[in-house]
C-alpha positions in Angstrom: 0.0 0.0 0.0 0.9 3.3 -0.7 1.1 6.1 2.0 1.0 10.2 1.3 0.0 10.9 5.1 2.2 13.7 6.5 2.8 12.5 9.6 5.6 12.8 11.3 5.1 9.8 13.5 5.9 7.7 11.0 7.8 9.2 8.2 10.1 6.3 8.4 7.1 4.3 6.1 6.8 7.1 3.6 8.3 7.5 1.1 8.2 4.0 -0.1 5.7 1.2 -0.9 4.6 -1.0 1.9 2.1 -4.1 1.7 0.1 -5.0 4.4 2.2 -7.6 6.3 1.1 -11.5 6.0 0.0 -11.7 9.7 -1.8 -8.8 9.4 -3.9 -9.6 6.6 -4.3 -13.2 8.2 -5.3 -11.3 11.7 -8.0 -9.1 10.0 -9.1 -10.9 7.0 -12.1 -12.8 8.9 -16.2 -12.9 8.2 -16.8 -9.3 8.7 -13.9 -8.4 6.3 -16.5 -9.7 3.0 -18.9 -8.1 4.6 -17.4 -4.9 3.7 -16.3 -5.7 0.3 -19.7 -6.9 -0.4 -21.5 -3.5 1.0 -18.7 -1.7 -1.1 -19.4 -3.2 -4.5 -22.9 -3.7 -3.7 -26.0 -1.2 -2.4 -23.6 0.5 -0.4 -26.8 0.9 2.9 -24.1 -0.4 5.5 -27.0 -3.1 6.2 -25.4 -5.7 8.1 -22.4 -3.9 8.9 -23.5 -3.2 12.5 -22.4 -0.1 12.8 -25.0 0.9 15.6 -23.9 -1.4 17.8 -20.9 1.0 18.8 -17.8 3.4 18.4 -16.0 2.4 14.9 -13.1 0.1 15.9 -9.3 0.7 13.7 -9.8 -2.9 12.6 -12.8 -1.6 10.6 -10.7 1.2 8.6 -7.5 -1.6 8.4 -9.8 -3.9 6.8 -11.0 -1.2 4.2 -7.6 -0.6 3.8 -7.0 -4.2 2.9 -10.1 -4.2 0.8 -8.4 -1.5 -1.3 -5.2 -2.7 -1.6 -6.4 -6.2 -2.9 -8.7 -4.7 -5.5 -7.0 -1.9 -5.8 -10.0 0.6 -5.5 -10.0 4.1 -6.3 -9.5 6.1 -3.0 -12.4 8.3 -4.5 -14.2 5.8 -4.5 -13.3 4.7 -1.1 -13.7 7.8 1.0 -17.5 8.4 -0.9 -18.6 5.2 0.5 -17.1 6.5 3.9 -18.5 9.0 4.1 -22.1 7.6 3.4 -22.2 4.2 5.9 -20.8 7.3 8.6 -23.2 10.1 8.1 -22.3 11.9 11.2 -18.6 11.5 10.3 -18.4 13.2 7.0 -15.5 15.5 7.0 -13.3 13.2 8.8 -10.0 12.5 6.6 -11.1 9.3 6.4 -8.1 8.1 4.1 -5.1 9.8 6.4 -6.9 7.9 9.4 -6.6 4.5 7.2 -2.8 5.6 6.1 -2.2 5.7 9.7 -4.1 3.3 11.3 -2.3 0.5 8.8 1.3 2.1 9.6 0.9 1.9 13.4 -0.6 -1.3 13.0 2.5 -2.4 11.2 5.3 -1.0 13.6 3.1 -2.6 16.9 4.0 -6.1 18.4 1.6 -8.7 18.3 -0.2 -7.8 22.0 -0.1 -4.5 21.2 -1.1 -4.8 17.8 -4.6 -6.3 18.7 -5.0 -4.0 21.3 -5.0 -1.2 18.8 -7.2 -2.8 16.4 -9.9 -3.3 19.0 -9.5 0.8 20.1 -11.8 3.5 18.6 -11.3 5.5 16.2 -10.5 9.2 16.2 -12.4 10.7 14.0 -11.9 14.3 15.6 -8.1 13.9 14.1 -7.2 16.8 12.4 -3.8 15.9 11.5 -0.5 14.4 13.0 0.8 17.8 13.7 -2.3 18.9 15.8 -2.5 15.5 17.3 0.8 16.1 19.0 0.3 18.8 20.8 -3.3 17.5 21.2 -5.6 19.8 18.9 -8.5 18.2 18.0 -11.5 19.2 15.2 -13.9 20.7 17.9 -10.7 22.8 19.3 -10.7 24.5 16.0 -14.0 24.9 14.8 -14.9 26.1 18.2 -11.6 28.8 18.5 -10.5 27.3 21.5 -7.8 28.9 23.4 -4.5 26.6 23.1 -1.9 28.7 22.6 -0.1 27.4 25.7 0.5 23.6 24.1 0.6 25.5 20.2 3.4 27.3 21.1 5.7 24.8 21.9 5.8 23.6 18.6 7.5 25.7 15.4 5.1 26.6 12.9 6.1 24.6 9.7 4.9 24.3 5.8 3.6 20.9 6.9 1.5 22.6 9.5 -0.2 25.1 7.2 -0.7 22.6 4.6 -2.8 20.2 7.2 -5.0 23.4 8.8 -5.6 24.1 5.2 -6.9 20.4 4.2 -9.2 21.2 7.5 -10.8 23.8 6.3 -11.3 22.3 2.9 -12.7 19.0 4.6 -15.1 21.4 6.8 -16.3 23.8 3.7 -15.3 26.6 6.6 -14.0 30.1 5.5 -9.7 30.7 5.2 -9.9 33.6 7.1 -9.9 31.6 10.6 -6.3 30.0 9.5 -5.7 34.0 11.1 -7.2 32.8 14.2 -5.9 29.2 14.8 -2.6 30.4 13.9 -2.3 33.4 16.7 -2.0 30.4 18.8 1.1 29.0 18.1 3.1 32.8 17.3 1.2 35.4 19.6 3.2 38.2 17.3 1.4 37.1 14.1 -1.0 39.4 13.7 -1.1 41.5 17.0 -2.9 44.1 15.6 -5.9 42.6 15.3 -6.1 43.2 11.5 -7.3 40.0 10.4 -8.3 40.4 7.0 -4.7 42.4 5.8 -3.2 39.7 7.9 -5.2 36.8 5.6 -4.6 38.7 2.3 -0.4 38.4 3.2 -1.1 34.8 4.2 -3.0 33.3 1.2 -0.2 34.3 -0.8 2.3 32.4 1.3 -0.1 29.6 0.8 -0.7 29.6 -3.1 2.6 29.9 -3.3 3.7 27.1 -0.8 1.0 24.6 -2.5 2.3 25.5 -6.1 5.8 24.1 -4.7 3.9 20.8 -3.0 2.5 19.9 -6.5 5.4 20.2 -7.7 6.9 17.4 -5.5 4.7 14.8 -5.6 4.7 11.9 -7.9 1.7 10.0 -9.5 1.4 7.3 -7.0 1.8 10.3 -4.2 4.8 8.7 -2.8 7.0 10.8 -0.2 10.4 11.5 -1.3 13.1 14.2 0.5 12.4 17.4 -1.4 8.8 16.8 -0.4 10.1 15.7 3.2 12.2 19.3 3.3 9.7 21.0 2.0 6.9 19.9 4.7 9.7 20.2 7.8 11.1 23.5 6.7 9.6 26.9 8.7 6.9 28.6 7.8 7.5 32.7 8.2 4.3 33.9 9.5 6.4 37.6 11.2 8.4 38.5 8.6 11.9 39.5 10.6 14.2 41.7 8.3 17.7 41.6 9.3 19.2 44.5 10.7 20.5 47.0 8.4 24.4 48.6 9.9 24.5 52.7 8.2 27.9 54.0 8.9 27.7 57.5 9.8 30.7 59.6 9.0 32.4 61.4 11.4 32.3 65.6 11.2 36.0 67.2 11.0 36.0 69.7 13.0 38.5 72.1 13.0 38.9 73.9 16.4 42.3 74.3 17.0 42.2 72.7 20.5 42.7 69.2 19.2 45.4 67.3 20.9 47.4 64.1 18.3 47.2 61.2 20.3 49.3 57.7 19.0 47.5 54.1 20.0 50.2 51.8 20.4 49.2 49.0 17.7 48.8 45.4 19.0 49.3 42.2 17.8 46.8 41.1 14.9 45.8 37.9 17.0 46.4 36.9 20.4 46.1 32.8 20.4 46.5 29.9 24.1 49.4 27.8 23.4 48.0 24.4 24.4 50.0 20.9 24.2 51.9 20.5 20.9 49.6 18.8 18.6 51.3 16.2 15.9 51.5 17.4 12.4 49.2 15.5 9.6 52.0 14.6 7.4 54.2 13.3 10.2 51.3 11.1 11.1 50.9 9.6 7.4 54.4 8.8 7.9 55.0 7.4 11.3 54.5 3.6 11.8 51.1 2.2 12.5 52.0 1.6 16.0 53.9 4.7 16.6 50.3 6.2 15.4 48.3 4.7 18.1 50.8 5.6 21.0 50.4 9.0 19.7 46.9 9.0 19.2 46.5 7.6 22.9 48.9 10.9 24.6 47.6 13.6 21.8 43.8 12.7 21.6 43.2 14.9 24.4 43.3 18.2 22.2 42.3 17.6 19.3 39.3 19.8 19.3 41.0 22.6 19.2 43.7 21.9 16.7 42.2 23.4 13.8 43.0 21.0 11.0 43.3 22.0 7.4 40.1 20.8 5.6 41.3 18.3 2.7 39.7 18.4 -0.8 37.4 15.3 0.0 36.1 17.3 3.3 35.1 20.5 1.2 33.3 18.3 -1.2 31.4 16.0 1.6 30.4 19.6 3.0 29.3 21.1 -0.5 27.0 17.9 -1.0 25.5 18.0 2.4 24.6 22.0 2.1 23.1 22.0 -1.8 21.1 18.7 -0.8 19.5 20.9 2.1 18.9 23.6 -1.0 17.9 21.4 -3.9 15.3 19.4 -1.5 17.5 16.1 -2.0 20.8 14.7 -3.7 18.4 15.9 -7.2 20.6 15.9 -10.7 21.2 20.0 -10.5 22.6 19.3 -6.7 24.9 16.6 -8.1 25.8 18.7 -11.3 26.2 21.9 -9.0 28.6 19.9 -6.2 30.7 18.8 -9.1 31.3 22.3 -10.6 32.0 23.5 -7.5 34.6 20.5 -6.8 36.5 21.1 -10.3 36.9 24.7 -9.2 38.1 23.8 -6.0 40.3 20.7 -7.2 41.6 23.4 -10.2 42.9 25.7 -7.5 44.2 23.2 -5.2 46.5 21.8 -7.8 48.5 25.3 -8.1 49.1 25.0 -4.2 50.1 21.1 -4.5 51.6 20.3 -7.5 52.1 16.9 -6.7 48.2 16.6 -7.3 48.8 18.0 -10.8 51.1 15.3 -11.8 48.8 13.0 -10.2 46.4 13.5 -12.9 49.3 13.9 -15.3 50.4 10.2 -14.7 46.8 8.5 -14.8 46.4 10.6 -18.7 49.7 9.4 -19.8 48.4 5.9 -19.1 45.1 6.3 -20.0 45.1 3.9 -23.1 46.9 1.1 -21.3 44.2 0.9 -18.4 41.2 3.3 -17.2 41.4 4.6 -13.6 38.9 7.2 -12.4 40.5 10.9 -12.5 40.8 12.4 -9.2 37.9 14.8 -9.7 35.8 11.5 -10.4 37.2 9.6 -7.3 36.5 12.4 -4.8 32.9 13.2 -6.1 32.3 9.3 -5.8 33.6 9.3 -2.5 31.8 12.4 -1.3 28.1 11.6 -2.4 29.2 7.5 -0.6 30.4 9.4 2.3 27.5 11.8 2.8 24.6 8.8 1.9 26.0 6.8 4.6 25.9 9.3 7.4 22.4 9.6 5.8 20.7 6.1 5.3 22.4 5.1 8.9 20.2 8.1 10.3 17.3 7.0 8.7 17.5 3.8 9.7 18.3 4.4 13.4 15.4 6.4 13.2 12.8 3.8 12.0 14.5 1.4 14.7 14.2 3.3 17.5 10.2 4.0 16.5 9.8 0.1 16.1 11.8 -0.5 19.8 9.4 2.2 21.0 6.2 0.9 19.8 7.3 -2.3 20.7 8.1 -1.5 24.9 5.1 1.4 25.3 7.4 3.9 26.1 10.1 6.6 24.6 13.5 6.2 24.8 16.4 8.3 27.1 15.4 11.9 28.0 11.6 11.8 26.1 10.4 9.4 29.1 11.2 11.9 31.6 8.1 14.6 32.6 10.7 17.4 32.3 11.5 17.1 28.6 7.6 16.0 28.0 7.1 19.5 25.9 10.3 19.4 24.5 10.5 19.6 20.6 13.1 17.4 19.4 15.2 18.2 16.2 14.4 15.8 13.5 16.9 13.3 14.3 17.3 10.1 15.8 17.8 10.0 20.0 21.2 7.9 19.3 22.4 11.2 17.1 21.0 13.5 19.7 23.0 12.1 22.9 25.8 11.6 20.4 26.1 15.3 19.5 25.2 16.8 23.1 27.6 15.2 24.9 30.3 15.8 22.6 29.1 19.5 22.2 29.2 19.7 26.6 32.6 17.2 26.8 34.9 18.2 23.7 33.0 21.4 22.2 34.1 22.5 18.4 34.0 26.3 19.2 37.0 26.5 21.4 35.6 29.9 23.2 32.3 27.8 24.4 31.7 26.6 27.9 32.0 23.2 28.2 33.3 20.7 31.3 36.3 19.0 28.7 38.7 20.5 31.3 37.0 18.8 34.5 36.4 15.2 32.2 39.8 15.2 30.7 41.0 15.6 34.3 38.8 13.2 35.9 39.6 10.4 32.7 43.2 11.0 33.7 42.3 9.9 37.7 40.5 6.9 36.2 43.6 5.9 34.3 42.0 5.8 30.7 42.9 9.2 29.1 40.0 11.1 27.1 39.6 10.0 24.0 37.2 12.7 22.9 38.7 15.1 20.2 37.8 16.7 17.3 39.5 17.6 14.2 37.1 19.7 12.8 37.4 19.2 9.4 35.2 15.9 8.9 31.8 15.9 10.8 30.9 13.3 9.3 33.8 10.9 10.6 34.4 12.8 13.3 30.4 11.6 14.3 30.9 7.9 14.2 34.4 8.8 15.7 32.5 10.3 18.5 30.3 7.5 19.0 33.6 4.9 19.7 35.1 7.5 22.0 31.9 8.0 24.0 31.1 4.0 24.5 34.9 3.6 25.1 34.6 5.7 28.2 30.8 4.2 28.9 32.1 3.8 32.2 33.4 7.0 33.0 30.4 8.7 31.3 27.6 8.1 33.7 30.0 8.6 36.9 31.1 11.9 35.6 27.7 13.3 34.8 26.5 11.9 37.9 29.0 13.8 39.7 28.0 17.0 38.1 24.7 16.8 38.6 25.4 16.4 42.5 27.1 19.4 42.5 24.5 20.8 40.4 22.6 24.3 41.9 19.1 22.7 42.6 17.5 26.4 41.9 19.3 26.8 38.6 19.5 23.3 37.5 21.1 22.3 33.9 18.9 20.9 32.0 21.4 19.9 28.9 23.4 18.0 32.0 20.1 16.3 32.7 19.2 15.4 29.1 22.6 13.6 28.6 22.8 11.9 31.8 18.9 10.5 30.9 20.4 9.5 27.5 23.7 8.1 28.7 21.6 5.8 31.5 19.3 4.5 28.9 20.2 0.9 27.4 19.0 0.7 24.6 20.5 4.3 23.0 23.7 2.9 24.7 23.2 -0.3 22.3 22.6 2.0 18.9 25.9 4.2 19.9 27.8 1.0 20.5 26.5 0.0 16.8 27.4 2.9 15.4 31.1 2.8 17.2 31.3 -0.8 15.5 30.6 0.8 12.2 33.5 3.4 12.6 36.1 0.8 13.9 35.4 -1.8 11.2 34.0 0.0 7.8 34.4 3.7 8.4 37.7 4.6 10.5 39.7 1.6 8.2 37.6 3.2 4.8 39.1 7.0 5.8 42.5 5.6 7.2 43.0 4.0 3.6 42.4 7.2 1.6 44.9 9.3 4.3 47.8 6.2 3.4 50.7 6.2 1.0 48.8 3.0 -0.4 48.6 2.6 -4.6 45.3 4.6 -5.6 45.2 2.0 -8.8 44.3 -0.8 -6.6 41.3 1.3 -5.3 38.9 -1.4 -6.9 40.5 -4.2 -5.0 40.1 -2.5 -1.9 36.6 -1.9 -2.6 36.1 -5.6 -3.5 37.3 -6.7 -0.5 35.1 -4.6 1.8 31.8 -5.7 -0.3 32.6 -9.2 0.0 33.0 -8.4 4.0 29.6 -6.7 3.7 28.5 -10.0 2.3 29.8 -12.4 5.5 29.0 -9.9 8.0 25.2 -9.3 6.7 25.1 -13.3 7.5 26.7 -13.5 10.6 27.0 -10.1 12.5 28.2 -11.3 15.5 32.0 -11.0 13.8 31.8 -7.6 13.9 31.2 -7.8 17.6 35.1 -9.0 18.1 38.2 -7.4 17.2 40.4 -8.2 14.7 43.6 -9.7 15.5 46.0 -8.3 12.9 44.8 -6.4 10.0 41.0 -5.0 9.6 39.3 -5.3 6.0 42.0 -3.4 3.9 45.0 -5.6 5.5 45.9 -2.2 7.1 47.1 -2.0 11.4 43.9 -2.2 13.0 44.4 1.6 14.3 40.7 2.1 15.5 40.0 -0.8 17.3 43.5 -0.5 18.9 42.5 3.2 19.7 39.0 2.3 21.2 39.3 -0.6 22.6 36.6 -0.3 25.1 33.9 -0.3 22.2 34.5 -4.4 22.1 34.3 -4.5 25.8 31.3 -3.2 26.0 29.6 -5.5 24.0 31.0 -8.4 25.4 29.3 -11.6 25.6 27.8 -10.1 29.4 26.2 -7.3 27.6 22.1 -8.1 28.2 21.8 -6.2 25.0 23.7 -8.2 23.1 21.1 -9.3 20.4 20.0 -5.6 20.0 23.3 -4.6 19.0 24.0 -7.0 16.8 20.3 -6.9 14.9 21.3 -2.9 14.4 24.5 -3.7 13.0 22.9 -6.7 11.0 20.9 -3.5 8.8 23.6 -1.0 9.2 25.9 -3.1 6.6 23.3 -4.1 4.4 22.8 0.1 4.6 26.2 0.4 4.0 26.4 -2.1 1.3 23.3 -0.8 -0.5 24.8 2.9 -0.8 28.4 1.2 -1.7 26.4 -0.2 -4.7 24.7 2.7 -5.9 28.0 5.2 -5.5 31.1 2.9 -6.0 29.8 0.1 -8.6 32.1 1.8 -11.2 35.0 0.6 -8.9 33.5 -3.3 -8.0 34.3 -6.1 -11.2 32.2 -5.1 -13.9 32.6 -1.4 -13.4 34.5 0.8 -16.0 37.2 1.4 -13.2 37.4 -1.8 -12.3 40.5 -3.3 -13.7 43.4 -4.8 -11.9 46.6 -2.8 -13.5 49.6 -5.2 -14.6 53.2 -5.2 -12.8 54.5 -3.2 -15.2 51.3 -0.1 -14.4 51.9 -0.9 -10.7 55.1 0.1 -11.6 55.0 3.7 -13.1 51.7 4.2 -10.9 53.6 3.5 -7.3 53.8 7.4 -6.8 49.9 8.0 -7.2 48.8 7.1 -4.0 45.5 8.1 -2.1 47.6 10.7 0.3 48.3 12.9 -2.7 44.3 13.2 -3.3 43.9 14.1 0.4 45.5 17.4 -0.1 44.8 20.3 2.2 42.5 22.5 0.5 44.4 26.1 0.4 41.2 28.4 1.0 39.1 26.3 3.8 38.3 28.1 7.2 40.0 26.1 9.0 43.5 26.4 7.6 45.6 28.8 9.5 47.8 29.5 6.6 44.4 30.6 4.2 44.8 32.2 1.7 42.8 35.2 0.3 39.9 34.0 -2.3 40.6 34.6 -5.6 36.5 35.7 -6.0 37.7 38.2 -3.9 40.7 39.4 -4.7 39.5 40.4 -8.3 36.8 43.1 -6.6 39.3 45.8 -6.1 37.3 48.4 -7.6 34.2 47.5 -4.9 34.3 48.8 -1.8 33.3 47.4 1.4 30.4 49.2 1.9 29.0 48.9 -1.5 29.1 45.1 -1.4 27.6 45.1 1.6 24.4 47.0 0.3 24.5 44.5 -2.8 24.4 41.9 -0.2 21.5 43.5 2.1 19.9 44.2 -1.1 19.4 40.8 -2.5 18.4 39.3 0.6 15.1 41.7 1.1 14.3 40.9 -2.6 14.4 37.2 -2.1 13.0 37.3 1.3 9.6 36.2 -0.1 10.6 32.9 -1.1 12.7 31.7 1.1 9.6 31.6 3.7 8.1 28.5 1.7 11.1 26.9 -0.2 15.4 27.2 -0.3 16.1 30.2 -2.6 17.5 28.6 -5.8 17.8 32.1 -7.9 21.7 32.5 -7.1 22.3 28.7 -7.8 20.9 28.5 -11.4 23.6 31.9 -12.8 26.4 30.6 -15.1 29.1 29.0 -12.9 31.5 32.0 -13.6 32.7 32.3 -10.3 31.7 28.9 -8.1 33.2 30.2 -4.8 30.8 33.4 -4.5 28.0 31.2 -5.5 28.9 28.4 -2.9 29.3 31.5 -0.6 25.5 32.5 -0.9 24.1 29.0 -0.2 26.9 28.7 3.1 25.3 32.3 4.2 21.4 31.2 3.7 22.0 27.8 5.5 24.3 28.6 8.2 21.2 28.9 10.7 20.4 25.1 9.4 24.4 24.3 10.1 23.4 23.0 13.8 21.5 19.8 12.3 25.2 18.8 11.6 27.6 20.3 14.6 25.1 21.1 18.0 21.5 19.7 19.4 20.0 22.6 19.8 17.3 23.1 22.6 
């Protein structure tokens, strides 16, 4: 069956096509099941149906659900005969309640699952937005007061869409969208003018239902620009950034002035921590020299401020145009790869060694066909990115079924405290996974955090922090995260415990209290340990290969051998649970698992949670092996870069080796030594202040638009100059930067 309901409770079903399960249909396919389809393609009187004998039961609207899918009825159809055999029903959405019904039907255990079935339905459901926050049909029609639960709750294109099918379902006037919506922003219209106010609004609207249309398929199917779309804010006070008018100063001329000198200063002022080990003198130390290193150095790595390689600045350009473009669409990939010739074109005059890189492979180019390097890092960026992706996506839908399946929410959400808390569309694993490490090891070296008190207290417990951040990869530097924090799972919960004693009980921290909920709670504990298994045996060897002085045409062996590990561990996951003893799946020094050993005694063969970790892992790799096929098949036998080179092409290709491609990129934020843009170098004749009117300028013109979708204007000029264009999108989505670096309360 097919599902177009928006909500949110279950977005991990839509999107695709889902059958009714076996059982189900076994479970609800009984003598009042023909019934139905007998009324429905019959007299349609609801004779015999029994419907007076009391409240509609969800088995009834599962079963029509069934009936459709089997003959695959018309919903038209469908909802007319509704809407008939329940007279005193008839604006209910009758087909979002069947959508849903059949999708929590689904997710539910047995026991639980024929408990719902025999419940009533809800025919008051407005939608899954107001059902959150507990908004029901009389709530609007009678313009109830609930501003108190509305505001808790952002106002979102999704939730104007589904007051809007309300009022369409009710034949009501527009206007009172004015009304319901003062509820949940009490400056939206404080002036009382409600008609001006609607006139502003049904614009927005049109405009924002234009862009739905545009989204959807012919089956109705969810996909991500829809998803973005329906999650992004809806601007109901339009908030106009501040505009900064330098005034200049009068020169006066009285005679009395007195010539005073400042003493200049130095330009920056910067706290010499511990000496940090350079990235090439890593690459070159010995694998075990490496580790002992890693072990004494780990402790500062969040404030080392590592150059950004070429393969970073391309992972980040795919992340932020996907958030722009709606999804990983054919102008985002087209766009992402512009912008990384541009960038791998400029890199090559600060590291010539990457130019005769490329040099070497065109030389040899009719002998055997290796990927150029632009090629290999888009590749490698859109695998890297999907990963991060399809594993959030999936912890997600896991963590709903582990949650429908025990009755209750998982880590901080059980708690009364955070009941009203709105959490950021992500999974609970990600969110205890980037709160502690924001509070333990922050990025921003200037923000409070206790990383002094836990390195300190790591040191008295004799296993030094292994918390750090490089802050050039967020990606790896998430799963990296995830093996630090269940390395130190025992020092964790005594630490936070600890500050939460010495916690003021008047002012108490309540991000102390959300971690230390998530940190006690089992099961998030199992998904992080999954997720540090992940990094230690696919993603920590996968990045360690590309940083090596390894052979880059042997890139397709490499990628051969971690599918056909995919292959044994989808079988048998618990080999993933155990260390290697030598070499991990590249033949490389098992660095990670050396580094974080603690991951593998966590989940020991004690661990009570044992068979949840190792189910998680069990659909991480097929995940993992699902995006491997659809971004690196060129590279796996069969593939156009697939080809083993001979001795002799070993031979002349020894220099080209993946470290060369994992050149610093010279203009990243990071990189002390940066250089000034060459975008901005050639505006001489511009000054300051004029730009920054241009700037100003363009973003009260497009303001409009970017209430109801991602402004697109600036992405579609000619790529003349990529960098000021990459620019504009890194300015529009930097307040949408924290779904990536912070949890944000």
């Amino acid at each position: 069956m097919q599902f177009a309901s928006g909500d949110a409770a279950h977005s991990s079903v839509q999107g695709q096509d889902y059958g009714i399960a076996v059982g189900v249909s076994e479970t609800i396919s009984d003598e009042y099941y023909w019934k139905l389809v007998a009324d429905f393609i019959g007299p349609q009187s609801a004779e015999g149906l029994e419907l007076e004998q009391g409240p509609c039961k969800n088995r009834l609207l599962i079963q029509v659900g069934l009936m459709r899918e089997d003959n695959n009825f018309p919903w038209v159809a469908i909802v007319d005969w509704l809407k008939k055999i329940f007279p005193g029903h008839y604006s209910a959405d009758f087909r979002r309640l069947i959508e849903r019904g059949i999708a929590t039907t689904l997710s539910l255990g047995s026991y639980a699952r024929l408990s719902f079935l025999e419940s009533d339905v809800n025919f008051n459901f407005v939608g899954p937005i107001c059902d959150s926050i507990g908004v029901e049909r009389q709530h609007l029609l009678e313009m109830r007061d609930f501003s108190e639960r509305a505001q808790s709750i952002e106002v979102t294109n999704g939730l104007i869409l589904e007051l809007c099918n309300f009022v369409a379902r009710e034949k009501i006037a527009p206007v009172v969208l004015v009304t319901w919506l003062r509820n949940f922003n009490p400056e939206f219209c404080k002036n009382g003018d409600i008609q001006k106010a609607f006139k502003v609004l049904r614009t927005k609207i049109k405009r924002l239902k234009m862009c739905y249309r545009n989204y959807e398929t012919r089956s109705y199917r969810r996909n991500a620009a829809m998803e973005n779309l329906l999650q992004s804010p809806f601007e109901l006070v339009r908030e106009k950034p501040p505009k900064y008018i330098i005034k200049k100063r009068v020169k006066r001329d009285d005679g009395n002035h007195e010539k005073c000198t400042i003493k200049e200063e130095p330009e920056s002022w910067e706290v010499t921590e511990a000496p940090e080990m350079n990235r090439e003198a890593v690459r070159k130390k010995p694998k075990k020299e490496q580790v002992a290193a890693d072990d004494g150095n780990n402790v500062d790595a969040s404030n080392s401020g590592e150059p950004q390689t070429l393969l970073d600045i391309a992972m980040l350009s795919v992340q932020k145009l996907s958030i722009v473009y709606g999804g990983k669409t054919a102008a985002c990939k087209q766009i992402s790869l512009d912008l990384l010739r541009n960038q791998y074109a400029l890199t090559c005059k600060e590291h010539p060694a990457l130019a005769e890189f490329e040099k070497k492979l065109d030389t040899l180019s009719d002998s055997i066909c290796l990927a150029s390097p632009v090629v290999f890092l888009n590749h490698n960026a859109h695998f890297l990115v999907d990963v991060h992706d399809a594993i959030e996506q999936h912890l997600m839908s896991f963590e709903k079924e582990i949650i429908h399946s025990a009755g209750e929410k998982l880590g901080r959400d059980k708690l009364p405290k955070f009941k009203n808390f709105v959490n950021l569309p992500e999974s609970a694993t990600s969110r205890y996974i980037h709160t502690a490490f924001d509070i333990l090891s922050p990025r921003t070296p200037n923000k409070q955090s206790y990383r002094k008190h836990w390195v300190a207290f790591c040191a008295e417990k004799k296993n030094p922090s292994k918390l750090g951040a490089s802050q050039s990869n967020q990606i790896n530097d998430y799963f990296e995260a995830a093996a630090a924090l269940i390395h130190h799972h025992k020092e964790i919960a005594l630490f936070l415990s600890d500050l939460l004693s010495l916690n003021n009980d008047e002012c108490q921290n309540i991000i102390l209290e959300s971690v230390a909920a998530d940190a006690n709670d089992s099961v998030i504990q199992s998904l992080v340990c999954a997720l540090a298994i992940v990094y230690c045996k696919v993603l920590g060897p996968y990045w360690q290969l590309l940083m090596s002085e390894r052979e880059y045409s042997h890139f397709g062996q490499n990628i051969l051998s971690l599918y056909q590990k995919f292959l044994d561990w989808s079988k048998d996951p618990s080999t993933l649970l155990e260390p290697e003893e030598t070499t991990d799946v590249f033949l490389q020094f098992p660095l990670q698992e050396n580094v974080f050993n603690g991951v593998f005694t966590y989940c020991g063969h004690w661990h009570t949670n044992r068979d949840l970790i190792r189910a998680c892992l069990k659909r991480l790799i097929k995940v993992i092996a699902t995006v491997t096929e659809e971004h690196l098949s060129d590279f796996l036998p069969g593939g156009k870069f697939s080809q083993v080179p001979s001795t002799d092409l070993s031979s002349q290709l020894v220099s080209c080796t993946f470290s060369v491609l994992m050149a610093d990129y010279p203009f990243s934020s990071s990189n002390p030594d940066a250089k000034k843009r060459p975008d901005k170098a050639t505006k001489q004749n511009l000054s300051s202040d004029s730009s920054q009117d241009d700037r100003s300028g363009s973003s009260d013109d497009d303001f409009g638009e970017s209430s109801v979708v991602p402004n697109k204007k600036r992405l579609k000029e000619e790529h003349i100059n990529v960098y000021s264009v990459f620019e504009g999108v890194e300015c529009k989505l930097s307040a949408l930067n924290h779904l990536y670096t912070a949890q944000m309360y």
